[in-house]
C-alpha positions in Angstrom: 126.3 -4.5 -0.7 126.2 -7.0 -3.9 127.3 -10.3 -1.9 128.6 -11.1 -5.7 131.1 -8.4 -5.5 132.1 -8.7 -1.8 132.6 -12.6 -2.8 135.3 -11.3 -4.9 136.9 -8.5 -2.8 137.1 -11.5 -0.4 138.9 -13.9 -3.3 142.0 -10.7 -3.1 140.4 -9.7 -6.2 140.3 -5.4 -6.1 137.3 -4.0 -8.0 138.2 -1.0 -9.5 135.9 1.0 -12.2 136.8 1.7 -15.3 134.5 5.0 -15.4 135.1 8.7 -14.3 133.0 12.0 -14.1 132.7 15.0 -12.1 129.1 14.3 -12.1 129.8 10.9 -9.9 132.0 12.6 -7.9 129.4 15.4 -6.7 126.6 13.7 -6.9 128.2 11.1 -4.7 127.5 8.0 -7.0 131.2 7.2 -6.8 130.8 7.5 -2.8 128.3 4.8 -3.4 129.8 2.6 -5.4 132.4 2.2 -2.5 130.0 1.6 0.5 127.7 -0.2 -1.9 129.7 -2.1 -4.9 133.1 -2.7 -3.2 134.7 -0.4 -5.7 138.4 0.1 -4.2 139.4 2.4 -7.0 139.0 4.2 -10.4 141.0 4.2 -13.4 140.4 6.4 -16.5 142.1 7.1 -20.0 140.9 9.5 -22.7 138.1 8.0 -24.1 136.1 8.2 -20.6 137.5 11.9 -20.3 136.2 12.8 -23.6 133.0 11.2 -23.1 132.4 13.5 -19.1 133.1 16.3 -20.5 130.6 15.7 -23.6 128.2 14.8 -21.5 128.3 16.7 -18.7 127.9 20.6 -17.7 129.1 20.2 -14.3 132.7 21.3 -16.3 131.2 25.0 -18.0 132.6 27.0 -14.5 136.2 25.8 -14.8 136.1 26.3 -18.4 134.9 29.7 -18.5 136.8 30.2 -15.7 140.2 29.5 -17.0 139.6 31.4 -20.2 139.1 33.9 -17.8 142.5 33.8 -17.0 143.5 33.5 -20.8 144.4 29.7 -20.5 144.5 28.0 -23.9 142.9 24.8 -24.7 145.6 22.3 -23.5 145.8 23.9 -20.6 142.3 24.1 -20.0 142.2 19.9 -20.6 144.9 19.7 -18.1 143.1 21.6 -15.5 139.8 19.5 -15.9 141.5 16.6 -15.9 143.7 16.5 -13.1 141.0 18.1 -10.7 138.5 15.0 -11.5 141.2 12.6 -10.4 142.4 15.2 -7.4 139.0 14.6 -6.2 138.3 11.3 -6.9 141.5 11.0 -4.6 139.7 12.7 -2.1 136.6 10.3 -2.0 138.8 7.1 -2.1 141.1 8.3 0.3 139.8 6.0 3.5 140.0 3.0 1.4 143.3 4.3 0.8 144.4 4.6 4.4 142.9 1.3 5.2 144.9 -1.1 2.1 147.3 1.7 0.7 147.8 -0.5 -2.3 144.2 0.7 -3.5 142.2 3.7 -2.9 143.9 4.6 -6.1 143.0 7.0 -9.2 144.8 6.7 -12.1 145.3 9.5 -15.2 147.2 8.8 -18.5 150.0 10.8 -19.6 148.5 12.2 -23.3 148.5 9.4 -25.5 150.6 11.5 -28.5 153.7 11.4 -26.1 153.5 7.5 -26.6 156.7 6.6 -28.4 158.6 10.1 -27.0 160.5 9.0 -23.6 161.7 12.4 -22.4 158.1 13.7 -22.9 156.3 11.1 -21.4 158.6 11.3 -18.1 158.2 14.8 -18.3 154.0 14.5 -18.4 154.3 12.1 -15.8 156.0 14.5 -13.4 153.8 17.2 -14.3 150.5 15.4 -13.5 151.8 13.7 -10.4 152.6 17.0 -8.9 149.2 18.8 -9.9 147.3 15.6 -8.8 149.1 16.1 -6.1 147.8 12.6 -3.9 149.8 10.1 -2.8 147.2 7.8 -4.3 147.2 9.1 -7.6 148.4 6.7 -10.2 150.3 7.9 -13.7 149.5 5.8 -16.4 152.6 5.3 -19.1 151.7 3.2 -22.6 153.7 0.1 -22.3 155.4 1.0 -25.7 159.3 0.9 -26.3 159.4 4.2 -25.8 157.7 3.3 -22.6 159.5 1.2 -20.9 162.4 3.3 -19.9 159.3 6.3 -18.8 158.2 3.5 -16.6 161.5 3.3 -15.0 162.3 7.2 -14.7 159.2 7.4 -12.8 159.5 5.0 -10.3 162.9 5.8 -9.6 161.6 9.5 -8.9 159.2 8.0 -6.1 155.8 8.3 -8.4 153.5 5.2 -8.5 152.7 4.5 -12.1 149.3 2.4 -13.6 151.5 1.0 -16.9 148.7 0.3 -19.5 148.2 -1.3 -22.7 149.9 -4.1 -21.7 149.2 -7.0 -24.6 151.7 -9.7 -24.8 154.2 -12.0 -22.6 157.2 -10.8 -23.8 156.2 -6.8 -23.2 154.7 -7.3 -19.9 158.5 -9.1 -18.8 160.0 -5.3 -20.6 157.8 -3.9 -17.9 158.3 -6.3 -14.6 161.7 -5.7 -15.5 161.4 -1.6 -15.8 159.7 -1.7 -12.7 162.2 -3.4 -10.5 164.6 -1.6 -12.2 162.9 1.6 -10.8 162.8 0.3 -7.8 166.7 0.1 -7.6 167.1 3.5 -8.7 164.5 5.0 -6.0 166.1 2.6 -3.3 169.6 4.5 -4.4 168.4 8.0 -4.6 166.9 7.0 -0.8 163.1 7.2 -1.7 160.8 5.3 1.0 160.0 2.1 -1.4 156.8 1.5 0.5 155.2 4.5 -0.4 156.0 4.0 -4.2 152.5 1.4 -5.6 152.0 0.2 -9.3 149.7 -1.9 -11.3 150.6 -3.7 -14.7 147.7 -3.2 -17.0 147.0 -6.2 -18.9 144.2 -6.0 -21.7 142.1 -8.8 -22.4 138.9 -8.5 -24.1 140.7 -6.6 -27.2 142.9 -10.0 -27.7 139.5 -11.7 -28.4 138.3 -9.2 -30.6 141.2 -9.2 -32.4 141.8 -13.3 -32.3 138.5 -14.2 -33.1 137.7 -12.1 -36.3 141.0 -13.9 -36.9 139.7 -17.6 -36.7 136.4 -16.6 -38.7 138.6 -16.1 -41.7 140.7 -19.3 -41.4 137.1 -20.8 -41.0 137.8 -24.4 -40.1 136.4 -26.0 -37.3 139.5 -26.2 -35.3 139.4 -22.7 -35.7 136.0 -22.0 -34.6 136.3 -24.2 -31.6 139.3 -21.9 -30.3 137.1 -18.7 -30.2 137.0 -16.6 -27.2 139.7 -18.6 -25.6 142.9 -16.6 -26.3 142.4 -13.7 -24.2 141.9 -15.6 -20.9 144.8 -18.0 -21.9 147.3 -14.7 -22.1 146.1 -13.5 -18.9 146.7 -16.6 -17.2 150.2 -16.9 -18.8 150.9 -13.3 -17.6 149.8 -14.0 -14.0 152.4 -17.4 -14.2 155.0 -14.9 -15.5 154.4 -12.1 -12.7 154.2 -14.8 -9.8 157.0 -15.9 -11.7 159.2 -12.4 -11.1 158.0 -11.5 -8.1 159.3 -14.3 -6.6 163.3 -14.7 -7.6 166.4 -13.3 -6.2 166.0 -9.6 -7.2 162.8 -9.0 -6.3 163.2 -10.6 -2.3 165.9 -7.7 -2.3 163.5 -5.2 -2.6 161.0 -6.6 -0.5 163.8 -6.4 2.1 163.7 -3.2 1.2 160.3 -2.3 1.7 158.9 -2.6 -2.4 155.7 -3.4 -3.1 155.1 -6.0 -6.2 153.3 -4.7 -9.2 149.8 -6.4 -9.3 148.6 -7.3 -12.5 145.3 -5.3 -13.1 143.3 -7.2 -15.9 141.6 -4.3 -18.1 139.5 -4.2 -21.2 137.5 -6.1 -19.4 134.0 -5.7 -20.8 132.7 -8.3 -23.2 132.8 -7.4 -26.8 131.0 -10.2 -28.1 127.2 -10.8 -27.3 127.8 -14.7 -27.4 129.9 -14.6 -24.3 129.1 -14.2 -21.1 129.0 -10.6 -20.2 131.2 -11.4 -16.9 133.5 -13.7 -18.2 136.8 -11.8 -18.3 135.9 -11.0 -14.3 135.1 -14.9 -13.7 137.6 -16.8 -15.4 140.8 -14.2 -13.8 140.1 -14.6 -9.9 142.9 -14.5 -7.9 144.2 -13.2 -5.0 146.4 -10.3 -5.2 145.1 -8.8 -8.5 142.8 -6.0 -9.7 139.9 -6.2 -12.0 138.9 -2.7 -13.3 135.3 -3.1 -14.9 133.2 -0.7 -17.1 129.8 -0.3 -14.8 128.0 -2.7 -17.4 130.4 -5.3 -16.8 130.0 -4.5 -12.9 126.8 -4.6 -12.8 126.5 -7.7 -14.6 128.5 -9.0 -12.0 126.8 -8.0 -9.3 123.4 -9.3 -10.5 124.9 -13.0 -12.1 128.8 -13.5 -11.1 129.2 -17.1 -10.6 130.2 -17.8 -6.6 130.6 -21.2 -5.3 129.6 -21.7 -1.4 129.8 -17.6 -0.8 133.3 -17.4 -2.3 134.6 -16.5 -6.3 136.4 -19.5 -6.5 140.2 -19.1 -8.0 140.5 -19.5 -11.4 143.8 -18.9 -12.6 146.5 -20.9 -10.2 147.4 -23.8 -12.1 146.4 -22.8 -15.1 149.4 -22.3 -17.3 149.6 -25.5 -18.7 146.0 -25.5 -20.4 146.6 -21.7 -21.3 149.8 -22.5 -23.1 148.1 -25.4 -25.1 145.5 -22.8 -26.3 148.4 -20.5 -27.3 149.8 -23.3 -28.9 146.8 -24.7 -30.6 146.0 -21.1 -32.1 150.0 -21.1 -33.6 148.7 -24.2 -35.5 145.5 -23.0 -36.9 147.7 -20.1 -38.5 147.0 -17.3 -36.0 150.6 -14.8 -35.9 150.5 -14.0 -32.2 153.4 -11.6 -32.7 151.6 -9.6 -35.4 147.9 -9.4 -33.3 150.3 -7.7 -30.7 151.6 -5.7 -32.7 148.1 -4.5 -34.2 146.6 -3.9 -31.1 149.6 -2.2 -29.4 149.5 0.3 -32.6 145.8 0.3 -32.3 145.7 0.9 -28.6 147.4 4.2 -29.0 145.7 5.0 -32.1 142.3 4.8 -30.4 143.5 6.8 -27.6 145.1 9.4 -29.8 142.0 9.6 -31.6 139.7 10.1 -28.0 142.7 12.5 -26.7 141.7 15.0 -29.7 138.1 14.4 -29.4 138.8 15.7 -25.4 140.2 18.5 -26.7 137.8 19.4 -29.5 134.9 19.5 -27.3 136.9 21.6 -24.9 137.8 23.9 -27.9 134.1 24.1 -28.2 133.2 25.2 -25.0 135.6 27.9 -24.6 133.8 29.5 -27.1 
């Protein structure tokens, strides 16, 4: 056990990995990463689905399998896909009994559908019923189209991973979806306790995007604000979530039974060499959110994460203050915030998009 990692588990911080295979499913090195990395719970997307079934052969019996049957190629994806998380379900499902908020697997709903609402709610349905665990997660883009997917599915009792979450304003669209789900499944009589979400809020892309930003202005004021805007949005969205979950409507559905939506802080790798490679894990502890790491950035953590007297110190209450100067000092220098979210929302789905096809090209290929 990484006394790093259990430091952090201890802070309220869940460690979830960003990674998925068959092959660490059977060979058991997802098993160990549980008894041996405090790993709580796995989420994926279709760039780590493309990249499995690239690598790995462990997938060549379903394939042929299903071709067998005469299953075309989306079908074929769908089969592969939904079994790895069925039975990555399956592994986590003791951490799952113990804290039923984690234990979780999540699976996206295929990027294309992002700015279609009726097909995204209808994807979402579709994979929660073949994943068929009650620890499954269905991930839905936080696009426009989005929101209102996010809300459909709550109401219909499925627990929803909402991703490619960039900017304040969005990430209140999906508190507010959320709760808003919540009222619906409360009508419709759905047990609120059993319905579990997470509000994905990328971080290490803001950076990227910020920073190649501030090189072109050029200026030292500039220079001196790089690698500072993603953790300053985090910390703003973590002061708007305790913000939410804390007001009239939301003790309602706490009465009720409702869980909150914990903010999950993804993209959480370090893109730049200059910075610490564990400094989008150190700088958001806090209790009550997750962390979903790439096994690098793991790793990394488990062999150098900064702990102070046995403990990862909280670093994010009282933070806002100093966050929203930084926000406000990179408005000065001449950085758009608005227009860097809307790049990397458009981005974000792009990418995926582009991974989604790759999935499906390499599947193509193996069906011969």
């Amino acid at each position: 056990m990484s006394d790093r990692l259990q430091a952090l588990a201890e802070a309220g911080v869940s460690i979830w990995l960003d990674d998925l295979s068959r092959e660490r499913i059977e060979t058991g090195n997802l098993a160990a990463l549980i008894e041996d990395r405090s790993v709580v719970g796995v989420t994926t997307n279709p760039t780590i689905f493309a990249g499995a079934v690239a690598d790995g052969e462990r997938y060549d019996a379903q394939v042929r399998e299903l071709v067998s049957r005469g299953a075309q190629v989306d079908e074929v994806v769908f089969e592969l896909t939904t079994r790895d998380v069925r039975e990555a379900c399956d592994v986590l499902a003791p951490v799952h009994e113990r804290t039923p908020a984690d234990g979780r697997v999540s699976i996206e709903v295929e990027p294309a559908l992002a700015h279609r609402t009726e097909d995204t709610i209808a994807s979402a349905r579709a994979l929660w019923k073949a994943v068929d665990r009650p620890n499954a997660l269905i991930k839905i883009p936080a696009t426009e189209a989005g929101l209102p997917a996010i809300t459909a599915a709550i109401a219909d009792g499925i627990s929803v991973n909402v991703t490619l979450i960039f900017g304040l304003d969005r990430y209140r669209d999906v508190m507010a979806a959320y709760l808003e789900g919540l009222e619906r499944a409360h009508e419709a009589g759905h047990d609120l306790s059993r319905i579990h979400s997470v509000a994905s809020f990328f971080v290490s892309r803001v950076d990227a995007e910020v920073d190649g930003r501030l090189d072109e202005i050029g200026t030292v004021q500039a220079q001196n604000l790089r690698g500072r805007a993603a953790v300053a949005n985090a910390r703003l969205a973590h002061a708007a979530y305790a913000e939410v979950f804390s007001g009239e409507r939301w003790e309602a559905l706490a009465a009720a039974g409702a869980n909150v939506q914990r903010p999950l802080w993804a993209s959480t790798g370090t893109k730049d060499p200059a910075y610490p490679d564990t400094l989008y894990v150190s700088e958001l502890v806090v209790a009550g959110t997750v962390n979903t790491m790439p096994e690098k950035t793991l790793e990394a953590y488990a062999d150098h994460g900064p702990v102070e007297s046995g403990n990862a110190p909280d670093t994010v209450t009282g933070t806002a203050d100093a966050a929203q100067q930084v926000m406000d000092e990179l408005a000065e220098v001449g950085i758009d915030l608005d227009d860097v979210l809307t790049v990397l929302e458009r981005e974000g789905v792009e990418k995926f998009v582009a991974s989604w096809d790759e999935l499906v090209a390499t599947v193509q290929g193996q069906m011969g």
